[in-house]
N, C-alpha and C positions, 0 to 999 in steps of 0.2 A: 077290340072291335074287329078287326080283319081275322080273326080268328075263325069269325063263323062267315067268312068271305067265300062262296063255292065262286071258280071262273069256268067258264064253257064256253066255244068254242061258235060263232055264230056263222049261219053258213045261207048261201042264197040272198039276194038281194031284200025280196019282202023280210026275212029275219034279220038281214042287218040294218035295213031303214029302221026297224025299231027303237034303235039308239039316237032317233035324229032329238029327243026332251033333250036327253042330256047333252050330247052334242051341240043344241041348241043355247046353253050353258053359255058356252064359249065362244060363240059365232053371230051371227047375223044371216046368215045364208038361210034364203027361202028352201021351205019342204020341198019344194017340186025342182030345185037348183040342186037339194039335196041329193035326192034320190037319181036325179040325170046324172051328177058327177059319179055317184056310189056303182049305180051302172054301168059308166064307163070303164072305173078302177077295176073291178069286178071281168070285164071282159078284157083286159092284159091280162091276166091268170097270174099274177103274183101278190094280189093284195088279199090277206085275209083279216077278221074282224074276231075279237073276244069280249066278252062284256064280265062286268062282277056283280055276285048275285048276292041281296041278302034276303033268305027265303025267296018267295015271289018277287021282291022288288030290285029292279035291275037298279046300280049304285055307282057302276063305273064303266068305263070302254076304252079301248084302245085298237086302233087298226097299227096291220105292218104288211110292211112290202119285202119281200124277200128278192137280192140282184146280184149281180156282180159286178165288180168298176176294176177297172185297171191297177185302180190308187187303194182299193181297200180290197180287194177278194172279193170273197163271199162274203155277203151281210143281209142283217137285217134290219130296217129302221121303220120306229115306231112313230108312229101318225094319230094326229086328235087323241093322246091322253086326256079321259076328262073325267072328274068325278065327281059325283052329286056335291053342290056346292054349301051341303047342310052337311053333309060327312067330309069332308075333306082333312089331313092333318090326322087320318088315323089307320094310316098305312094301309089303306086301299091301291094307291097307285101303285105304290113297291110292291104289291103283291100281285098287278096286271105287269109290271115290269119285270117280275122276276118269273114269270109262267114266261116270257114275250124271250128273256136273255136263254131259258130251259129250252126251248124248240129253237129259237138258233144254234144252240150248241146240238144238239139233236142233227139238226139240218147240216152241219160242219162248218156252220159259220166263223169265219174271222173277226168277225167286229160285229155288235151293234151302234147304231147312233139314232141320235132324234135331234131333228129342225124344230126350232122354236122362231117365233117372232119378237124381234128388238123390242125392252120395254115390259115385257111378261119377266120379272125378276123372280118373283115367287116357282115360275117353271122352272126358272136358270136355279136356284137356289136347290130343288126339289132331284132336278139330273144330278147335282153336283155329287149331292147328300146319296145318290142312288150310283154314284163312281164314274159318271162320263166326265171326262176334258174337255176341254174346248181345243180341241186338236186343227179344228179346220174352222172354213168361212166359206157361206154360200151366199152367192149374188145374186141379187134379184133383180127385172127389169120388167116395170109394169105395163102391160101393152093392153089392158083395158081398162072402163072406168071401175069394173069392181074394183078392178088390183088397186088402182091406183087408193081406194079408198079402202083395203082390208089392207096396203104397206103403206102410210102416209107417209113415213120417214124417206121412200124410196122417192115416191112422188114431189115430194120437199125437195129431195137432192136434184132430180131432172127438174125441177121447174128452179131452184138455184144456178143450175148450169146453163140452162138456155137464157135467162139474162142476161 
């Protein structure tokens, strides 16, 4: 299946709202929430977008953010993996994952990584199978009601603690 997978490179914002079906996949986030955030990431000049193509029909996307951190170097981390959830399971994502690991090494990166949300086991399972550790832990602290209702688990712990 991912044999006849073409990935390119999506550039400009109008090109990369395109991705918001599939992206839509995995979220809840309104179109117009979509595109204001897409806009913002876009204007810090380190997040860029790639999508997978089968023929005309677009099947997969991933963004990533290119940085530096004290604790990793240079890195790249990949954002909103997502793929058609009728193709899924036939090495689409490893093949946007492994274009996403190719330009880190390109770029002189140290490390990639990818954040997932607790609960998404099929993701945790999918990085493991694609060679990431669970090396680290990032903490989350929801200060609106989206968050509160796109981390429930986070939201459960502050409203446990403040009882």
């Amino acid at each position: 299946m991912a044999d006849d997978i073409e990935i390119r490179e999506l550039r400009g914002l109008a090109e990369i709202c395109t991705i918001y079906p599939l992206y839509s996949q995995s979220g809840a986030l309104p179109e117009a929430l979509f595109a204001e955030r897409l806009a913002a990431m876009l204007a810090q000049g380190n997040y860029r977008c790639i999508a997978a193509w089968q023929g005309e029909r677009m099947v997969g996307v991933a963004g990533f953010w290119t940085g530096t951190q004290l604790w990793s170097g240079r890195y790249v981390e990949a954002d909103h993996l997502v793929v058609d959830r009728e193709l899924r399971s036939r090495g689409i994502g490893a093949k946007l994952m492994a274009w996403i690991e190719a330009e880190a090494r390109r770029l002189g990166c140290d490390i990639t990584r990818a954040g997932m949300i607790l609960g998404r086991e099929r993701t945790h399972h999918f990085y493991q199978r694609s060679g990431y550790s669970d090396d680290s832990l990032v903490v989350i602290k929801p200060l609106s009601a989206w968050a509160d209702g796109e981390f429930p688990e986070a939201a459960a712990h502050r409203t446990a603690t403040e009882e």
